[in-house]
C-alpha positions as CSV (number, residue, x, y, z in Angstrom):
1,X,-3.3,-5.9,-42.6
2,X,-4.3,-4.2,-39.1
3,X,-4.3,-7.0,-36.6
4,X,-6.7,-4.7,-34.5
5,X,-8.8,-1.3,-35.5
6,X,-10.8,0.0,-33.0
7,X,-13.3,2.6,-33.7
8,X,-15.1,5.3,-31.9
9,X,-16.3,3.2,-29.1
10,X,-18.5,4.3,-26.8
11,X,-19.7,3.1,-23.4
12,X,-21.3,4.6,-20.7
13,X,-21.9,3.4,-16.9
14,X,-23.1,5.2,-13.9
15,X,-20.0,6.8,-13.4
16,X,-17.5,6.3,-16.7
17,X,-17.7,6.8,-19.8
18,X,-15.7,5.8,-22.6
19,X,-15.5,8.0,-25.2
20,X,-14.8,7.5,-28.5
21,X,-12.0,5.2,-28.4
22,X,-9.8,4.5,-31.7
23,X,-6.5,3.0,-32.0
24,X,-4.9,0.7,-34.8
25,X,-2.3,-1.6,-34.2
26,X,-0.6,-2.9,-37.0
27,X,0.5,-7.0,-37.4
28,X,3.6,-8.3,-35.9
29,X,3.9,-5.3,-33.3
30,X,3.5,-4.9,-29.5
31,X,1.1,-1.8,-28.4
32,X,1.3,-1.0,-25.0
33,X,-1.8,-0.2,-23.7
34,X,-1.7,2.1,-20.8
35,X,-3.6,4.7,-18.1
36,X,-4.1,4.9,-14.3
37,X,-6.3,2.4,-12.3
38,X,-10.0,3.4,-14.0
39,X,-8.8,5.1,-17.1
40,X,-10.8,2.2,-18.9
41,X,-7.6,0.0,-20.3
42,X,-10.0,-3.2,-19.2
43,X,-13.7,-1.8,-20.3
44,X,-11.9,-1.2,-23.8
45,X,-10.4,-4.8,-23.5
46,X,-13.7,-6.4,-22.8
47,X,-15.1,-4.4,-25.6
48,X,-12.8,-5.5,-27.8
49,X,-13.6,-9.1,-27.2
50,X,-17.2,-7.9,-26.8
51,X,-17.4,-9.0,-22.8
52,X,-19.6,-5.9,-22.4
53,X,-21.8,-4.7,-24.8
54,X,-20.4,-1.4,-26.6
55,X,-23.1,1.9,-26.8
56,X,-21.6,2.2,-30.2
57,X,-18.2,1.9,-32.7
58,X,-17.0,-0.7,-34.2
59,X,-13.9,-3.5,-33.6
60,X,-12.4,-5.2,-36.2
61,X,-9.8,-7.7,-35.7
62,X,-7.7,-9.2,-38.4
63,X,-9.6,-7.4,-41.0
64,X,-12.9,-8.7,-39.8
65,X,-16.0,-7.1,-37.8
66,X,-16.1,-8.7,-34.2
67,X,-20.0,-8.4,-34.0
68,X,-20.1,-10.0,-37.2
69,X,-17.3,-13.1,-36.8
70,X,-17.0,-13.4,-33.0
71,X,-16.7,-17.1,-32.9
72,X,-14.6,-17.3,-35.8
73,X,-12.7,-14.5,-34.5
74,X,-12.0,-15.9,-31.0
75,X,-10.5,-18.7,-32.1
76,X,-7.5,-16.4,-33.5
77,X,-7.1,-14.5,-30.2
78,X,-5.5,-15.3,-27.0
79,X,-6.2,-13.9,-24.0
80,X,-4.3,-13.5,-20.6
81,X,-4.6,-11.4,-17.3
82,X,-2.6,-10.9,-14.5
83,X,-3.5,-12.9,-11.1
84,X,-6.1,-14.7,-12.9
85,X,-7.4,-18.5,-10.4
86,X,-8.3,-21.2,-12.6
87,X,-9.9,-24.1,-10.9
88,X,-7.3,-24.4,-8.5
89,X,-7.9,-28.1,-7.5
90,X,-7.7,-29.6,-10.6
91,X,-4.0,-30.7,-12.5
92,X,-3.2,-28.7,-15.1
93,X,-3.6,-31.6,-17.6
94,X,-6.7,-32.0,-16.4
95,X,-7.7,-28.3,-17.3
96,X,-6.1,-28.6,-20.8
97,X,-7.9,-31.3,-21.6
98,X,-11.1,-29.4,-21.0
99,X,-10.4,-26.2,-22.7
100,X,-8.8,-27.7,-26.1
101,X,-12.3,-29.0,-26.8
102,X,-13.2,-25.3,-27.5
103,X,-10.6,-24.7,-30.3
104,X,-11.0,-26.4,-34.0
105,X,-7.0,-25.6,-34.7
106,X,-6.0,-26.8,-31.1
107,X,-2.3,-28.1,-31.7
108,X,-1.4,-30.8,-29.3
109,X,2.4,-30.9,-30.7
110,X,2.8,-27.1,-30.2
111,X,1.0,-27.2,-26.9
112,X,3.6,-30.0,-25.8
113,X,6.4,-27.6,-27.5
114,X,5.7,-24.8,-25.0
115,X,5.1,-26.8,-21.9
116,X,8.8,-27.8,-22.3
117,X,9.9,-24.4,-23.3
118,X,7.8,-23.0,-20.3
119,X,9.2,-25.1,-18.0
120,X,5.7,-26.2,-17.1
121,X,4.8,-29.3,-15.5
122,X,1.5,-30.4,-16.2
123,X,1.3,-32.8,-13.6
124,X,1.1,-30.1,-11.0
125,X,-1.9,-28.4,-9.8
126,X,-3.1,-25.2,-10.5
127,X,-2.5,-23.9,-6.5
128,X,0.8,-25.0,-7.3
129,X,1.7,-22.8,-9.7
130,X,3.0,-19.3,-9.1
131,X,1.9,-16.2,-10.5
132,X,4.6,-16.2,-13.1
133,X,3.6,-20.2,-14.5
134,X,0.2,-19.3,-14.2
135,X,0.7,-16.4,-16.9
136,X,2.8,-18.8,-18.9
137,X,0.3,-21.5,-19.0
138,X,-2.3,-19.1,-20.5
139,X,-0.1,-17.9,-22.9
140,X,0.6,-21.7,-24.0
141,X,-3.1,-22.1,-24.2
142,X,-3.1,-19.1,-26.6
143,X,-0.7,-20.5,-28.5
144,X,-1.5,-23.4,-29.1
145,X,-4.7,-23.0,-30.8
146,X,-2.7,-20.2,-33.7
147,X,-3.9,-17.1,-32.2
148,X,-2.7,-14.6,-33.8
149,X,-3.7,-11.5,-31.7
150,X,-2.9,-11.8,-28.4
151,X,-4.4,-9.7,-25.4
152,X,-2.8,-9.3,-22.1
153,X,-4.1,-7.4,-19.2
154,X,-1.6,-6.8,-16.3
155,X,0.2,-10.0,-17.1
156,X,3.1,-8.6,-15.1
157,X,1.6,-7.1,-12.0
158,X,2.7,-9.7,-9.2
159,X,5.6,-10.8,-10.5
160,X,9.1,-10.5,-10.2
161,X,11.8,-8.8,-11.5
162,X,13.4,-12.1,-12.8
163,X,9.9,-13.6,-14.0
164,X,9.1,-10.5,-16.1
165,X,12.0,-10.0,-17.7
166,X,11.7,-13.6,-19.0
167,X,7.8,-13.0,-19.9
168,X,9.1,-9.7,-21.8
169,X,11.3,-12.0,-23.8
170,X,9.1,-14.3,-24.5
171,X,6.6,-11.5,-26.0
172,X,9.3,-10.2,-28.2
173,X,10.3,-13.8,-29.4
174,X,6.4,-14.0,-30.7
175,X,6.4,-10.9,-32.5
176,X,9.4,-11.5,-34.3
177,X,8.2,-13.5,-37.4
178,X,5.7,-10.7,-38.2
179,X,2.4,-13.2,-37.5
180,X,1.7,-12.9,-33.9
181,X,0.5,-9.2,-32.8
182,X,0.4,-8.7,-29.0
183,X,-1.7,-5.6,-27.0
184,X,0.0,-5.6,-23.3
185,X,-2.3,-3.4,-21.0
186,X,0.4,-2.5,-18.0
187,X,0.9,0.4,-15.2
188,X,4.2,-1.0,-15.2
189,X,6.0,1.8,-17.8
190,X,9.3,0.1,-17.4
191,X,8.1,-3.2,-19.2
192,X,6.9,-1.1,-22.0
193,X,10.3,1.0,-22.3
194,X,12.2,-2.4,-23.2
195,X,9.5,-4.4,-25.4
196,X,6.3,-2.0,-26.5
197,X,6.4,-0.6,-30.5
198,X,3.5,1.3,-29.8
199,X,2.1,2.8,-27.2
200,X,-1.6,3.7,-26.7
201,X,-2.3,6.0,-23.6
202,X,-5.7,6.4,-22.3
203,X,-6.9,9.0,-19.5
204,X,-10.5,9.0,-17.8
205,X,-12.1,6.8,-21.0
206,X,-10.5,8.9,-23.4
207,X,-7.2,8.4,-25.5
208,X,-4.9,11.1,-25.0
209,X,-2.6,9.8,-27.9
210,X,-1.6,6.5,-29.8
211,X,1.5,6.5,-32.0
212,X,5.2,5.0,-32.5
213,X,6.8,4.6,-29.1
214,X,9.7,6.9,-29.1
215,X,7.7,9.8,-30.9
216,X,5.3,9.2,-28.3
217,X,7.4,10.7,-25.6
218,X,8.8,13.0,-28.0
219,X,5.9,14.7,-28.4
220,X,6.1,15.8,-24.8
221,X,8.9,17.7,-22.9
222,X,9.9,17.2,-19.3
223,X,11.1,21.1,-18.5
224,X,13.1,22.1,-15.6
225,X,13.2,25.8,-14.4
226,X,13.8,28.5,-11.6
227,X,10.8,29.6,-9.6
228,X,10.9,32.9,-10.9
229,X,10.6,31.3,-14.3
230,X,7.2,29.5,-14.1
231,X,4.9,31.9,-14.7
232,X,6.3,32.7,-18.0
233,X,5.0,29.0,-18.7
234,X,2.3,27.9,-16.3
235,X,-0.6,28.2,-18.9
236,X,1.1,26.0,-21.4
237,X,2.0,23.2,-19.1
238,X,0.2,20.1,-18.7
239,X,1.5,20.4,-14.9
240,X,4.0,20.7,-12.8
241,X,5.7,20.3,-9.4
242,X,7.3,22.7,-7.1
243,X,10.9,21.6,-5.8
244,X,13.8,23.1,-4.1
245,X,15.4,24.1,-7.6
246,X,12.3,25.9,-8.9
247,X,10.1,23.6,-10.8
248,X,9.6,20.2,-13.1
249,X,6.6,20.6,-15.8
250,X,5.5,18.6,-18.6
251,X,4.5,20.1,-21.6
252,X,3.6,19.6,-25.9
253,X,7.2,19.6,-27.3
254,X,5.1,21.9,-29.9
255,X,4.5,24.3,-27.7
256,X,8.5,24.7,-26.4
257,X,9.9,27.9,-27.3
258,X,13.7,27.6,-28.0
259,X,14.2,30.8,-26.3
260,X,13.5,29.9,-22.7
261,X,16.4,29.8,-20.7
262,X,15.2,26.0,-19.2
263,X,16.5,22.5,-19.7
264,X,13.9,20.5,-21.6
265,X,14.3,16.9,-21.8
266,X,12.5,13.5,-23.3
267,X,10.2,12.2,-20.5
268,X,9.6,8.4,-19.7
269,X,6.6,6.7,-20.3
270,X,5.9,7.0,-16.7
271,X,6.6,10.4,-16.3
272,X,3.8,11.1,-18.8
273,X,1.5,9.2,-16.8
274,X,2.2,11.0,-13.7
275,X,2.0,14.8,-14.8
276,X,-1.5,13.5,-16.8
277,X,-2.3,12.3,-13.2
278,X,-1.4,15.4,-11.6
279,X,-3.3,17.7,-14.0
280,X,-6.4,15.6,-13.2
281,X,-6.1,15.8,-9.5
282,X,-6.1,19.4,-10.6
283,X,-9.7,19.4,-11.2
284,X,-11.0,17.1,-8.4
């Protein structure tokens, strides 16, 4: 069963569109979700949990339509953003107590389970907690009411090194048993190097290309070569930079002729992103 099929959405503002969205992530997998600042990673997360009202397509979550089941359907998803204030005044037991009303499978036993394992003390208040705890708290939230699709968006942007490399555990320990499926919406590639499965890459509201992880980036080619050398290429690069050794381009590991006298290698996930970025400056 797909945990989550999204289909040709659509929505238009003023100045963005998204256009015709699909992606499929499969049950007990991560799928990093990822795209420049305004790509539309958060208008397709809010039409997935139907936050904003799609022009058209369709979402279906856990085999179901999410027009059709929403309220049913929200009760099996968790979901988390970075930097997020909750009432800050009030104690985090407090908060609990008030939000467990809202879920019929709430699990007081499991919640108690993860405040341990968290390291969360729900005596404290929320200004108390860092950025890290915060994230940690919503994810116990999620948990504890048997989500089984979870949706994070920038989870790790403000914290540490130390803090996301625990959080990045703690996503892999979910997906392990093959119940839990996770979508992690990041600009931080690295995160997504060590933990994603899948990777989904959007680029001004439209996806660029959805698949397996590693044949992701070896789909592309990071090519290195003299000056003199780049206009045998130029038209089939996606773009490229000038540099004191001639030039760095990305392009379609398709389109790589084994006769070029270049080095070619696998590019990161960030690399991607940043020739992407470079060809749309292009046109600006």
């Amino acid at each position: 069963m797909l945990a989550l099929d999204v289909r040709n959405v659509n929505k238009r503002y003023h100045n963005f569109h998204l256009k015709n969205v699909s992606f499929q992530l499969e049950k007990g997998y991560i799928m990093g979700f990822i795209g420049e600042n305004g790509a539309g990673k958060t208008t397709t997360i809010k039409s997935i949990l139907n936050m904003t009202h799609m022009d058209s397509g369709e979402i279906h979550v856990l085999g179901r339509n999410m027009s059709e089941y929403e309220l049913e359907l929200k009760q099996e998803i968790g979901y988390a953003m970075g930097g997020v204030d909750f009432y800050t005044r009030s104690k985090v037991k407090a908060l609990t107590e008030v939000i467990k009303k809202f879920y019929v499978n709430w699990d007081d036993e499991t919640y108690r389970n993860y405040l341990l394992k968290f390291k969360l003390d729900e005596n404290k208040r929320i200004a108390e907690l860092s950025t890290g705890m915060k994230v940690k708290y919503n994810i116990a939230i999620a948990l504890s009411h048997g989500a089984k699709l979870l949706i994070f968006d920038e989870p790790t942007s403000g914290l540490d090194p130390v803090a996301r490399d625990e959080l990045l555990d703690i996503f892999q320990g979910l997906v392990a048993e093959g119940e839990i499926s996770i979508l992690f919406s990041t600009h931080i590639t690295s995160d997504l190097e060590r933990c994603a499965d899948f990777i989904t890459f959007i680029q001004n509201g439209q996806i660029v290309r959805s698949g397996e992880k590693e044949e992701f980036k070896e789909s592309y080619l990071l090519l290195n070569g003299a000056a003199t050398q780049l206009n045998q290429v130029k038209d089939r690069l996606i773009s490229y930079k000038m540099n004191s050794f001639g030039f760095t381009g990305l392009i379609l590991a398709r389109d790589f002729n084994n006769s070029w006298d270049m080095k070619a290698a696998t590019p990161s996930l960030e690399e991607i992103m940043v020739y992407f970025a470079k060809k749309e400056d292009e046109y600006v």
